[in-house]
Structure formats: structure tokens, C-alpha cells
Biopython code that builds the backbone (N, CA, C, O; Angstrom):
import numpy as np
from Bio.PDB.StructureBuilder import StructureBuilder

atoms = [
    (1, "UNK", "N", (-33.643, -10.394, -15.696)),
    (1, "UNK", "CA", (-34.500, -11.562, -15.757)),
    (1, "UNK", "C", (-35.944, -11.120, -15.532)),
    (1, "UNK", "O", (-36.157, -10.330, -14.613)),
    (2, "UNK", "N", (-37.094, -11.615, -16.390)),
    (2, "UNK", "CA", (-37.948, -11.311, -16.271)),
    (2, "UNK", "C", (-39.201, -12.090, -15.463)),
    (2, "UNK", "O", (-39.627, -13.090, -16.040)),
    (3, "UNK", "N", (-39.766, -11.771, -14.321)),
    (3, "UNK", "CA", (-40.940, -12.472, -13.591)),
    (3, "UNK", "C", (-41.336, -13.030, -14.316)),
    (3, "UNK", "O", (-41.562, -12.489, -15.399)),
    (4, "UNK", "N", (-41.739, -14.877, -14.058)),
    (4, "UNK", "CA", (-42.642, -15.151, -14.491)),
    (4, "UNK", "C", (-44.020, -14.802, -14.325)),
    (4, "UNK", "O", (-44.541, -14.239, -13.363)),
    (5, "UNK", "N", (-44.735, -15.359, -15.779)),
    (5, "UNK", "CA", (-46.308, -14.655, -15.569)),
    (5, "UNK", "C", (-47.190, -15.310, -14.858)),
    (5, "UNK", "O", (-47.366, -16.515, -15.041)),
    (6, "UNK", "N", (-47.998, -14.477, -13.769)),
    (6, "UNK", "CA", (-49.115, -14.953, -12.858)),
    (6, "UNK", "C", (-50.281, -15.440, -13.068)),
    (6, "UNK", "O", (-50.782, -14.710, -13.923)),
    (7, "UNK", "N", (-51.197, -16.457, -12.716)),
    (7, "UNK", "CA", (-52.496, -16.428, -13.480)),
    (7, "UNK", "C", (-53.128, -15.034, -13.141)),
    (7, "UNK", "O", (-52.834, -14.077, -12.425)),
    (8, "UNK", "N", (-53.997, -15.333, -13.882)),
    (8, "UNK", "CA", (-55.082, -14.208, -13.392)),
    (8, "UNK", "C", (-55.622, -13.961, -12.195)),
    (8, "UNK", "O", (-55.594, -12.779, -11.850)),
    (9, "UNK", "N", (-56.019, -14.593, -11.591)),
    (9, "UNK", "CA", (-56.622, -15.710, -10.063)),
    (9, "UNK", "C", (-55.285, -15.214, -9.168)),
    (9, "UNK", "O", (-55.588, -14.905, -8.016)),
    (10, "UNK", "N", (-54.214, -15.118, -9.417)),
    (10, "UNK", "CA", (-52.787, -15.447, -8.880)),
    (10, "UNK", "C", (-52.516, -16.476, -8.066)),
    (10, "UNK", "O", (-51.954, -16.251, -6.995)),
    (11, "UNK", "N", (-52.873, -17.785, -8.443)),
    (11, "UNK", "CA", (-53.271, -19.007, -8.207)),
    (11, "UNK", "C", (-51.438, -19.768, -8.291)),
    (11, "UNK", "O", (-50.668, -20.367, -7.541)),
    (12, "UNK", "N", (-51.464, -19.367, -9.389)),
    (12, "UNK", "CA", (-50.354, -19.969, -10.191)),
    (12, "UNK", "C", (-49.061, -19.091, -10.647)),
    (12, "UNK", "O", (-49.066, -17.871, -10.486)),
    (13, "UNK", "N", (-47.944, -19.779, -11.227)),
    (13, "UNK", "CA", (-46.971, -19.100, -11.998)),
    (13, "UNK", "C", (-46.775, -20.049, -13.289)),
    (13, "UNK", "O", (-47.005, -21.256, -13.211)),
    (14, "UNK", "N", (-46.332, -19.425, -14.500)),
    (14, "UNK", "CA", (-45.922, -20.344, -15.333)),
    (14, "UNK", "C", (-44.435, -20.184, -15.419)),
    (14, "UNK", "O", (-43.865, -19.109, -15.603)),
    (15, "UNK", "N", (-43.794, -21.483, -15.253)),
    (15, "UNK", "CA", (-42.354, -21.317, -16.222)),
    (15, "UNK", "C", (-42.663, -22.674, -17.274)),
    (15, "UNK", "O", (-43.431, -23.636, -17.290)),
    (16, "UNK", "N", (-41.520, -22.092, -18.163)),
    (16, "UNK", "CA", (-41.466, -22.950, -19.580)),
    (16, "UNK", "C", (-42.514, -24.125, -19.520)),
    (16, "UNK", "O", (-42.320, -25.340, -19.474)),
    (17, "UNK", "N", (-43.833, -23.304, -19.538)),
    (17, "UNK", "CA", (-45.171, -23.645, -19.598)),
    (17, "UNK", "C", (-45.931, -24.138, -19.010)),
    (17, "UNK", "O", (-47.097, -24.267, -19.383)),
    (18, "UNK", "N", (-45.428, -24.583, -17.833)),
    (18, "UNK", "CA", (-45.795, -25.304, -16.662)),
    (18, "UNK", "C", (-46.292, -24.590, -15.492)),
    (18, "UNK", "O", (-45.571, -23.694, -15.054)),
    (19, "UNK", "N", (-47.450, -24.844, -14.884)),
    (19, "UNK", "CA", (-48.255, -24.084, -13.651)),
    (19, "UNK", "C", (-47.691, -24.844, -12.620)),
    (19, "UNK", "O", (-47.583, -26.062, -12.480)),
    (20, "UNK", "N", (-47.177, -23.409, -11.566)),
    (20, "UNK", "CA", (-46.676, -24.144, -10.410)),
    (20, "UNK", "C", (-47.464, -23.017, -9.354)),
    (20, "UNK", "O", (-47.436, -21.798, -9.525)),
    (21, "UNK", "N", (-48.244, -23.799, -8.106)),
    (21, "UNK", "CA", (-49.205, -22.969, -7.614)),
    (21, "UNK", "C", (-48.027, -21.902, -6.316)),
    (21, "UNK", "O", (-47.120, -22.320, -5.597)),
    (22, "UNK", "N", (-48.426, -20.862, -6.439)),
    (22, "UNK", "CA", (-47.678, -19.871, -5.398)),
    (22, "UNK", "C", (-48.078, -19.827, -4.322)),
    (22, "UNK", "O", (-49.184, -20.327, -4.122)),
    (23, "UNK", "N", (-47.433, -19.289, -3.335)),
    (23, "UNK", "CA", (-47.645, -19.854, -1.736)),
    (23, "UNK", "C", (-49.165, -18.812, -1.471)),
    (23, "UNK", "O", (-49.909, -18.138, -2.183)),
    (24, "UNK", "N", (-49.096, -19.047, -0.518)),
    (24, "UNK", "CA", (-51.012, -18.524, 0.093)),
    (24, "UNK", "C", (-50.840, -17.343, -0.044)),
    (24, "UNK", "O", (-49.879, -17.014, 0.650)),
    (25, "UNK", "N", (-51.163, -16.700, -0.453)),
    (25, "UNK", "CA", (-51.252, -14.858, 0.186)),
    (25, "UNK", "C", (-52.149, -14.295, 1.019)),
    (25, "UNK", "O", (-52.684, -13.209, 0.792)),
    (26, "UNK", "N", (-52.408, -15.154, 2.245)),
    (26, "UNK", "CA", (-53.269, -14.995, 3.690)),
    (26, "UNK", "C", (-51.759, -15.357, 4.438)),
    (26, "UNK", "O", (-51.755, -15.206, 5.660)),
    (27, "UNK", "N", (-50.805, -15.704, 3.964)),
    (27, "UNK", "CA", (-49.985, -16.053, 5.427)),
    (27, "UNK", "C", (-49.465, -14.267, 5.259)),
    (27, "UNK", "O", (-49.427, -13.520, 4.281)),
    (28, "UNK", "N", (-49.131, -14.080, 6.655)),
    (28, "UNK", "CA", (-49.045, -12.821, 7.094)),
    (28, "UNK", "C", (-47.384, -13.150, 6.668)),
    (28, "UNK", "O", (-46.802, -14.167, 6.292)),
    (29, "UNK", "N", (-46.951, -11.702, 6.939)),
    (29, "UNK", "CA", (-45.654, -11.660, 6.273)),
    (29, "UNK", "C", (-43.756, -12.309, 6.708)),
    (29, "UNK", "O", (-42.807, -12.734, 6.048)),
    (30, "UNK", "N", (-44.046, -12.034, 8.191)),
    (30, "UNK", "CA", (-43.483, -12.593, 8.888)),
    (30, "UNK", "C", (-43.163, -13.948, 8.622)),
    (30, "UNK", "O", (-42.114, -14.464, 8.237)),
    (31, "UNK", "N", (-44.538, -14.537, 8.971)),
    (31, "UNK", "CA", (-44.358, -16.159, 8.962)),
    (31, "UNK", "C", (-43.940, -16.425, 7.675)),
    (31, "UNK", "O", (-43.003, -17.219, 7.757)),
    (32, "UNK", "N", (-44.225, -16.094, 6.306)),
    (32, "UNK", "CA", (-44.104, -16.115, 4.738)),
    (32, "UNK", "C", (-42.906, -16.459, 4.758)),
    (32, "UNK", "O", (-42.542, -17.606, 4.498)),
    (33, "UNK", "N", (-41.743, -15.037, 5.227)),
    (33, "UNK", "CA", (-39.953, -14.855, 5.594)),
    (33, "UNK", "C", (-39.715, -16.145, 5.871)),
    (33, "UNK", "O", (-39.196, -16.908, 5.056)),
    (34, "UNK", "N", (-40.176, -16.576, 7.366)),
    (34, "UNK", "CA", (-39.608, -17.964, 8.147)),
    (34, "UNK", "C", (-39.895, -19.153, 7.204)),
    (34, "UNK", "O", (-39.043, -20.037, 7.117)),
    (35, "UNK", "N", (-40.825, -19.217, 6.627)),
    (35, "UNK", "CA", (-40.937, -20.604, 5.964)),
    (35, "UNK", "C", (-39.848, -20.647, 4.342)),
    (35, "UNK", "O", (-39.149, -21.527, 3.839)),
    (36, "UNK", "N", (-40.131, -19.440, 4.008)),
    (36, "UNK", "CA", (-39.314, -19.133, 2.704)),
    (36, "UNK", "C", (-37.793, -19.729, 3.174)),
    (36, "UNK", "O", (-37.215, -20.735, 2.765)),
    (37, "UNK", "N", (-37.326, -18.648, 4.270)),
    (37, "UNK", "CA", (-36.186, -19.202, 4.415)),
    (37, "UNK", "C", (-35.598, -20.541, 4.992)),
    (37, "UNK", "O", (-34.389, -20.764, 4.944)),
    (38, "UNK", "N", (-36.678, -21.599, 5.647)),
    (38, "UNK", "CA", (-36.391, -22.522, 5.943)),
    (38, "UNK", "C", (-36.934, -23.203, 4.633)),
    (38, "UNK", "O", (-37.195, -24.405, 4.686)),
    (39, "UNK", "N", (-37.118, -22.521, 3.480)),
    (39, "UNK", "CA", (-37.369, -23.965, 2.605)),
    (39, "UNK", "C", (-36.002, -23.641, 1.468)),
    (39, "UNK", "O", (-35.720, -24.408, 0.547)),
    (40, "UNK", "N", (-35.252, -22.337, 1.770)),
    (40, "UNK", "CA", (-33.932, -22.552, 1.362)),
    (40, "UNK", "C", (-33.208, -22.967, 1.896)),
    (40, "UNK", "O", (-32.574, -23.662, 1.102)),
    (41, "UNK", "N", (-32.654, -23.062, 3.148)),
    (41, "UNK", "CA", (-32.203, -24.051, 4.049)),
    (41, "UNK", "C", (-32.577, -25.321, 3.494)),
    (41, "UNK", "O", (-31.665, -25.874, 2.879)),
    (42, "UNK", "N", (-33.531, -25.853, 3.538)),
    (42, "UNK", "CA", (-33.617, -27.220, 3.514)),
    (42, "UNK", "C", (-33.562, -27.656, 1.916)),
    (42, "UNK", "O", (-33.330, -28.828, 1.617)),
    (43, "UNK", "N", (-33.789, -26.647, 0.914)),
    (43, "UNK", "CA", (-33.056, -26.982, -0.865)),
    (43, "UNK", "C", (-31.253, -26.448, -0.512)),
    (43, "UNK", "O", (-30.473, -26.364, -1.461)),
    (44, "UNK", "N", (-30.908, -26.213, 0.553)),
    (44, "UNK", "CA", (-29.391, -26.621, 0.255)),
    (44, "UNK", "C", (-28.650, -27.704, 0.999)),
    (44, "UNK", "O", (-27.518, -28.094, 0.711)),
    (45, "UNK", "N", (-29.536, -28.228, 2.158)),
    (45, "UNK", "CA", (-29.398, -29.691, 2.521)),
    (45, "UNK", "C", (-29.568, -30.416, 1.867)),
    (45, "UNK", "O", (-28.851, -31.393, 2.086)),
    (46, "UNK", "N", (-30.568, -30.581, 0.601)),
    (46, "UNK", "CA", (-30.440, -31.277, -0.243)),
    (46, "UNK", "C", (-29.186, -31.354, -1.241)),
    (46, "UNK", "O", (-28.555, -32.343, -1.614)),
    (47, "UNK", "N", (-29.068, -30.351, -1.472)),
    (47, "UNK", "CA", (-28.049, -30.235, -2.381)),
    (47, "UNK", "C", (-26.452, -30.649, -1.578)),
    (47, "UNK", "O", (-25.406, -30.934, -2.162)),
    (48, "UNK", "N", (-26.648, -30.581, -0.313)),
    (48, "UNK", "CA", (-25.071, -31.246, 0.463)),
    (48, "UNK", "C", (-25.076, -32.704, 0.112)),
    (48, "UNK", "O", (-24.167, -33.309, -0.456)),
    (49, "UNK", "N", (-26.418, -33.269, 0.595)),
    (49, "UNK", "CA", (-27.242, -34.792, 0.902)),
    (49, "UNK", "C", (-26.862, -35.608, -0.485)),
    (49, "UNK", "O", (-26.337, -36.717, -0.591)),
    (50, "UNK", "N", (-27.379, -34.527, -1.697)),
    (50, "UNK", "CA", (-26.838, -35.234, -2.628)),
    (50, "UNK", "C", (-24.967, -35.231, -3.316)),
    (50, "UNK", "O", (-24.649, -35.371, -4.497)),
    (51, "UNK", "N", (-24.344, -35.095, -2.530)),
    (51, "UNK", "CA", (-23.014, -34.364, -2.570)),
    (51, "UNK", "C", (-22.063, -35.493, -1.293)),
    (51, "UNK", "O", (-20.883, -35.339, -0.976)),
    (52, "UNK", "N", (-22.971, -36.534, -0.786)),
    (52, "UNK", "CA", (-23.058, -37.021, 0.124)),
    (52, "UNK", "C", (-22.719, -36.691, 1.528)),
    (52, "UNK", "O", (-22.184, -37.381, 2.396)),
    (53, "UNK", "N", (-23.147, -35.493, 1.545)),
    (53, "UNK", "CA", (-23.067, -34.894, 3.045)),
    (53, "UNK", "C", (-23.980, -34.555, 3.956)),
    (53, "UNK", "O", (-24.052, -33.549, 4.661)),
    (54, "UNK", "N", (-24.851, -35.734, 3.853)),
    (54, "UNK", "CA", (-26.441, -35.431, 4.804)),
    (54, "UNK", "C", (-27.027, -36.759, 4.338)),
    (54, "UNK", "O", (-26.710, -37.606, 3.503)),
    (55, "UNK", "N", (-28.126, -36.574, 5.323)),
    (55, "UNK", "CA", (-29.387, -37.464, 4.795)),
    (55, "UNK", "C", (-30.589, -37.409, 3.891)),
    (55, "UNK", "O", (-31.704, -37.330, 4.407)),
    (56, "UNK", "N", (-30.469, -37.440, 2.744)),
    (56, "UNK", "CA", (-31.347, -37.091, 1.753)),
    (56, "UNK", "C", (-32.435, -36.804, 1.930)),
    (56, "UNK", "O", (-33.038, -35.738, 1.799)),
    (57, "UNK", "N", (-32.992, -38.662, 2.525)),
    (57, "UNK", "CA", (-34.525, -38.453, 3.194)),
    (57, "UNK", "C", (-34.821, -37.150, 4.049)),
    (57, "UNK", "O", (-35.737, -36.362, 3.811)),
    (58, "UNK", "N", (-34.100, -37.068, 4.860)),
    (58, "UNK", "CA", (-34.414, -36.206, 5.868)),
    (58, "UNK", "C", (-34.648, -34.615, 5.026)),
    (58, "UNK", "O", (-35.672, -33.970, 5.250)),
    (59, "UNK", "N", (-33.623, -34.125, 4.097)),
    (59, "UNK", "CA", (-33.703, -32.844, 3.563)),
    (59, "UNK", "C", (-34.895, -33.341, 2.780)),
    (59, "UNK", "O", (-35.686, -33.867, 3.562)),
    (60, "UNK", "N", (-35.190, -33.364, 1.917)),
    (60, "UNK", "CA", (-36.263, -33.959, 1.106)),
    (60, "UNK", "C", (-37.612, -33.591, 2.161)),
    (60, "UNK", "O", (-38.204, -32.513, 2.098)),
    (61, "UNK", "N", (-37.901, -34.479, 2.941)),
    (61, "UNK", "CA", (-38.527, -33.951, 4.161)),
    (61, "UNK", "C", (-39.286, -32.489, 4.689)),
    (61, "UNK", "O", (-40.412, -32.043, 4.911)),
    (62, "UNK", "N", (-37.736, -32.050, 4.727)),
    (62, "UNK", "CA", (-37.724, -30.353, 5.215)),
    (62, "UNK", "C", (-38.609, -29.751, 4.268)),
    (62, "UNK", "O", (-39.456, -28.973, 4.708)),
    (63, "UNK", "N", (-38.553, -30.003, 2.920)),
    (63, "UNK", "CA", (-38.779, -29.479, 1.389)),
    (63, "UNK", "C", (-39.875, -29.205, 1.858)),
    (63, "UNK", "O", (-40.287, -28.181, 2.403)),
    (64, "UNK", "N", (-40.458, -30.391, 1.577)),
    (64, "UNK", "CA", (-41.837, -30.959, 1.629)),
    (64, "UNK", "C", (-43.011, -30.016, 2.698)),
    (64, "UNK", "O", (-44.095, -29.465, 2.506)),
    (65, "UNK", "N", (-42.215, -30.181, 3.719)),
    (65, "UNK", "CA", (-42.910, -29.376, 5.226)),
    (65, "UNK", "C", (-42.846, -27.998, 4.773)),
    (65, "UNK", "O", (-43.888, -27.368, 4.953)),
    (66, "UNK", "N", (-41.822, -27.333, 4.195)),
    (66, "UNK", "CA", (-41.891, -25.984, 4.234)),
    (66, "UNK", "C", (-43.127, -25.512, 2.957)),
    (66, "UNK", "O", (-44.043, -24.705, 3.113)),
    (67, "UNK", "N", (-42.782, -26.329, 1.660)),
    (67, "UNK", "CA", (-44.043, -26.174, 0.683)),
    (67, "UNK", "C", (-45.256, -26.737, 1.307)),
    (67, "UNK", "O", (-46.146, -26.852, 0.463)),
    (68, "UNK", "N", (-45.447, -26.948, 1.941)),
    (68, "UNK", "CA", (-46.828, -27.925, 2.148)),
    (68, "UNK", "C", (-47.241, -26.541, 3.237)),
    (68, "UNK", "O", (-48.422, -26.355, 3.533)),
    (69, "UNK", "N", (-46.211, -25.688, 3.736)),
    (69, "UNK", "CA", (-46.675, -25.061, 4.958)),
    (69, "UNK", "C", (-46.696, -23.562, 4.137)),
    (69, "UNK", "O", (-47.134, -22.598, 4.764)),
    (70, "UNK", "N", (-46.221, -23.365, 2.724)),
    (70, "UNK", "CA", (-46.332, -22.044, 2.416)),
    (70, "UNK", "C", (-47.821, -22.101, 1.380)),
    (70, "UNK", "O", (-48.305, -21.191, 0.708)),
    (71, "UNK", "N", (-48.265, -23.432, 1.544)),
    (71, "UNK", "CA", (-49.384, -23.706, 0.872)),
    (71, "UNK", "C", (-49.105, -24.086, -0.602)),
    (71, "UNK", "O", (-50.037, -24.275, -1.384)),
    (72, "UNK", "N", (-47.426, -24.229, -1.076)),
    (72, "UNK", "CA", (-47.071, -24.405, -2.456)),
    (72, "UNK", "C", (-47.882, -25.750, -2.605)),
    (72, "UNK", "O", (-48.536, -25.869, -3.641)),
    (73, "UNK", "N", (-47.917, -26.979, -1.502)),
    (73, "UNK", "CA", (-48.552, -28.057, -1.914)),
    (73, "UNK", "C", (-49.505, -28.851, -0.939)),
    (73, "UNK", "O", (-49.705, -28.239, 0.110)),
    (74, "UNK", "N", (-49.944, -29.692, -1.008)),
    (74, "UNK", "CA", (-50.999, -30.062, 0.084)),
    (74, "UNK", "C", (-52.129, -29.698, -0.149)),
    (74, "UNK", "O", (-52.129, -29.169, -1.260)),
    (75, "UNK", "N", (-53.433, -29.687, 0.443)),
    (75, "UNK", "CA", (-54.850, -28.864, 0.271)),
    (75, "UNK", "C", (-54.563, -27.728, 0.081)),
    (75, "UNK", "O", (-53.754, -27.037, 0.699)),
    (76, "UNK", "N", (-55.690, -27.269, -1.436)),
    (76, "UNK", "CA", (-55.056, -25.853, -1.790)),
    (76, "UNK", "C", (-55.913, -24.815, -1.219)),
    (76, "UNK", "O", (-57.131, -24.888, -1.050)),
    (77, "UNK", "N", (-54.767, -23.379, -0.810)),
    (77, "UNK", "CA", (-55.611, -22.422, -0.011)),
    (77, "UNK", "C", (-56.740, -21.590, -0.467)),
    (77, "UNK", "O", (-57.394, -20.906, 0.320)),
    (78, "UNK", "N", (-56.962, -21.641, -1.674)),
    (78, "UNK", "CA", (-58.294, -21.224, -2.209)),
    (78, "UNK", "C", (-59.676, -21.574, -1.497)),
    (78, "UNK", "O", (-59.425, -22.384, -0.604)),
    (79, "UNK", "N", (-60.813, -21.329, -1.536)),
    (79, "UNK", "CA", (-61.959, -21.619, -0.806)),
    (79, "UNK", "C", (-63.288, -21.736, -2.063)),
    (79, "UNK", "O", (-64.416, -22.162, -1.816)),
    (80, "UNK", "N", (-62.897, -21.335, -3.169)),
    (80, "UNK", "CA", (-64.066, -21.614, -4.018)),
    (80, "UNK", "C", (-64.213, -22.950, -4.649)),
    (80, "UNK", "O", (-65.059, -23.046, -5.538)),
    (81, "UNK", "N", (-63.497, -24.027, -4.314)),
    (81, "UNK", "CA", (-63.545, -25.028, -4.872)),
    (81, "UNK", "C", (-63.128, -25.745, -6.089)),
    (81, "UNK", "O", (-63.368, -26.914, -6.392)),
    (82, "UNK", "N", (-62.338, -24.683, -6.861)),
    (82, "UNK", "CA", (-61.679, -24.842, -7.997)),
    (82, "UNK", "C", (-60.855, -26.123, -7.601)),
    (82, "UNK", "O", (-60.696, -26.483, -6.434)),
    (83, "UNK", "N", (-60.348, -26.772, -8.709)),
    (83, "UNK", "CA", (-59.808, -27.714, -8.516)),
    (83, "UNK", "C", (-58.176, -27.265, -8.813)),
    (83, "UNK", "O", (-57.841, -26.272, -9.458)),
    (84, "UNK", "N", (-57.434, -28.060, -8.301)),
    (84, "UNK", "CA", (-55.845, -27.553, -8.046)),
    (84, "UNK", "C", (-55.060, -28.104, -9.481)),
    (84, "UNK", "O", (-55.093, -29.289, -9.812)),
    (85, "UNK", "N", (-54.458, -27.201, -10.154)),
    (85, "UNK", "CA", (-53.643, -27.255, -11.534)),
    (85, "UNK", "C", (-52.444, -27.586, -11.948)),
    (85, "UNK", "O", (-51.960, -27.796, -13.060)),
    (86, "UNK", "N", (-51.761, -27.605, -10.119)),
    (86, "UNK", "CA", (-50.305, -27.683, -10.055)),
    (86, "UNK", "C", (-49.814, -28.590, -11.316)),
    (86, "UNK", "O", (-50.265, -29.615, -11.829)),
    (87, "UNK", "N", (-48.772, -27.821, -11.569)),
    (87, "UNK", "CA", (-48.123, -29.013, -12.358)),
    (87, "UNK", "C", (-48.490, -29.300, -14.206)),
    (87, "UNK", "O", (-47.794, -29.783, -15.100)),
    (88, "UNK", "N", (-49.661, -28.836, -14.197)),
    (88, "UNK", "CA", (-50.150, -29.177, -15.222)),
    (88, "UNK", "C", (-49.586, -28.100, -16.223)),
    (88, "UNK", "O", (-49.489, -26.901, -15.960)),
    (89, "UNK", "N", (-49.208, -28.732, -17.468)),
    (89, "UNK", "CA", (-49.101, -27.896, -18.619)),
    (89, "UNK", "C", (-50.228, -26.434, -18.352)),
    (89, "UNK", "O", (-50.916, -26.440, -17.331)),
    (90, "UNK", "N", (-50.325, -25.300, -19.289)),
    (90, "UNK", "CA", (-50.655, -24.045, -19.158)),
    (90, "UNK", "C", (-51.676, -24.192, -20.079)),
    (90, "UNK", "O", (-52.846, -23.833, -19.945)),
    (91, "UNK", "N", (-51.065, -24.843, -21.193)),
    (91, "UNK", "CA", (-52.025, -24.951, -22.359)),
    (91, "UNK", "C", (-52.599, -26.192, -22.527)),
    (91, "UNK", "O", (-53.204, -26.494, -23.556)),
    (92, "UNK", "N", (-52.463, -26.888, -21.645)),
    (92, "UNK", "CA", (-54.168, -27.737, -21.405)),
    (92, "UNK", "C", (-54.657, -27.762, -19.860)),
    (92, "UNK", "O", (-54.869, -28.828, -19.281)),
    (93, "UNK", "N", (-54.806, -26.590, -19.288)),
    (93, "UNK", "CA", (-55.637, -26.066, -18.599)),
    (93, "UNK", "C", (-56.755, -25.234, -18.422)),
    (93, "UNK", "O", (-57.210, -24.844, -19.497)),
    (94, "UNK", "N", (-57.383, -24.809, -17.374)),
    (94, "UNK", "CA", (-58.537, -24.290, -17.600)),
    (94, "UNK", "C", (-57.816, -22.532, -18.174)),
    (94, "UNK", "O", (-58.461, -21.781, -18.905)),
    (95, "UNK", "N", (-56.747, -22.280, -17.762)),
    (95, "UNK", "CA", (-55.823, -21.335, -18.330)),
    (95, "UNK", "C", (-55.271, -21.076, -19.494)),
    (95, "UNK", "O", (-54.493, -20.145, -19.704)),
    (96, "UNK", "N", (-55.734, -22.069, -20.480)),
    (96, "UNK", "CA", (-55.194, -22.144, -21.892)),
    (96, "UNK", "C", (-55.721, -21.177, -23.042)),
    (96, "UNK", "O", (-55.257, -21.005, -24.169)),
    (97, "UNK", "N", (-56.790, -20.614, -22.446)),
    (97, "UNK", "CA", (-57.209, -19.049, -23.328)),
    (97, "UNK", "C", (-56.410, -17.728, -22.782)),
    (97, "UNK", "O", (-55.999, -16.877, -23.570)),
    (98, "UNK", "N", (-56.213, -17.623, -21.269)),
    (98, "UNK", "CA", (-55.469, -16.729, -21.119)),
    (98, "UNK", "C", (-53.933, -16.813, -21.548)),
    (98, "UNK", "O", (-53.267, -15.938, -22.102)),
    (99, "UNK", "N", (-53.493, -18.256, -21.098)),
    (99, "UNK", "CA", (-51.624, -18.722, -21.614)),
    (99, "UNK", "C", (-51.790, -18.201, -23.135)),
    (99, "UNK", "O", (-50.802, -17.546, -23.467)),
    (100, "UNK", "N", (-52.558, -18.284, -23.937)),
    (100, "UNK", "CA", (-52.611, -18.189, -25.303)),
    (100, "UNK", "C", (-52.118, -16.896, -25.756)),
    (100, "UNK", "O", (-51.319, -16.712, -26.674)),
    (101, "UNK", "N", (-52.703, -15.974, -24.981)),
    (101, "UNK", "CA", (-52.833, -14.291, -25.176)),
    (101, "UNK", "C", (-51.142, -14.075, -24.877)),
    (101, "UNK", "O", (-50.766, -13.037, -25.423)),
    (102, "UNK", "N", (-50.592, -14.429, -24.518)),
    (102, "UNK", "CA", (-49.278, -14.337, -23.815)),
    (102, "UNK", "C", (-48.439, -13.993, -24.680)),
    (102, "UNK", "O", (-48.299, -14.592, -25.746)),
    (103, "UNK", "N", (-47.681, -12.838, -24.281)),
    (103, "UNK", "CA", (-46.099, -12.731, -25.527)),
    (103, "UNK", "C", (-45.474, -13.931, -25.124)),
    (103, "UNK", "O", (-45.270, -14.304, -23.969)),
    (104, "UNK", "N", (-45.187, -14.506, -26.189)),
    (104, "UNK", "CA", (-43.999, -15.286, -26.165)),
    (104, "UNK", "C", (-44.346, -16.837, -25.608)),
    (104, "UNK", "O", (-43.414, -17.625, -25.448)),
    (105, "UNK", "N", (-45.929, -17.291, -25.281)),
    (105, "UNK", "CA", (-46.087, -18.483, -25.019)),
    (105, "UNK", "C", (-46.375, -19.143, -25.706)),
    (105, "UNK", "O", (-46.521, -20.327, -25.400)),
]
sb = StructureBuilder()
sb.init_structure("model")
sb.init_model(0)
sb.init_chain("A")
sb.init_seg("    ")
for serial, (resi, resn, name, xyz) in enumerate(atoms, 1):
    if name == "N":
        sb.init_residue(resn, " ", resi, " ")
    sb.init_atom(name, np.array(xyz, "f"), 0.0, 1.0, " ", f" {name:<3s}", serial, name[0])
structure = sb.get_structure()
């Protein structure tokens, strides 16, 4: 399987064309581990929750706290003021000359 591709910035990742912003790369490494693994923990509470073996809200929750804390969402950890892309198609972003250059995009 092949990595998806990074922006340039390494701001972002694309899958099937879509920018999804990557966690901070100021959190030191340690803490990175703990949140990573509590935000798989809490995507397989979801997956019980919806299986009806938990409280949805509550896993849902966990999600949320662990992306919001690896910087995947919430105020973004950048400092130059760029504005945040999450989510947005590749090719109507400010990224749509580099997505262009891309094998296979």
C-alpha cells in the first residue's frame, strides 16, 4: 500500500482527493504515541457503540478529544495564518497546481 501524498507545507494528506490536515509535528513524540493510541481506542468504541455495545455519544466524544488534541482538528497548529483546508477537495484548493502535478491525481 502506498502513503498517501503530503502537501508540500506537510499541512495536509490527500486520499481519493480529499485534504485531511495531519496531526502537529511540535507534539513531542511520546505524547503523539498516547493520543494516537487513545484515538484508536476510542474508533473501536465506536465501532462496539455502533454494534450496540456502548454509548455512542460518549465514543464519538473520545474521537473528537483525541483529534482536536493531535491538532487533526480545532485551531490549526500552523502560525502563519494560512487559512485551514481540511476537508476540502485538493483540486479546488490553494493546492490545486501542486495536486495537478501528481501521478495518478
Amino acid at each position: 500500500m502506498t502513503a498517501p501524498p503530503v502537501t508540500p507545507d506537510g499541512r495536509y494528506l490527500v486520499v481519493r482527493g480529499r485534504l485531511w490536515r495531519r496531526a502537529d509535528p511540535g507534539l513531542d513524540e511520546g505524547r503523539r504515541a498516547g493520543l494516537v493510541s487513545e484515538l484508536m481506542a476510542a474508533r473501536r468504541a465506536v465501532r462496539a457503540a455502533l454494534g450496540g455495545e456502548g454509548d455512542l455519544l460518549a465514543a464519538r466524544a473520545r474521537v473528537d478529544a483525541a483529534k482536536r488534541a493531535l491538532g487533526e482538528r480545532g485551531p490549526v497548529w500552523w502560525r502563519d495564518g494560512a487559512p485551514d483546508q481540511n476537508r476540502r477537495m485538493a483540486a479546488n484548493s490553494s493546492y490545486a497546481g501542486w495536486y495537478a502535478g501528481l501521478d495518478g491525481a
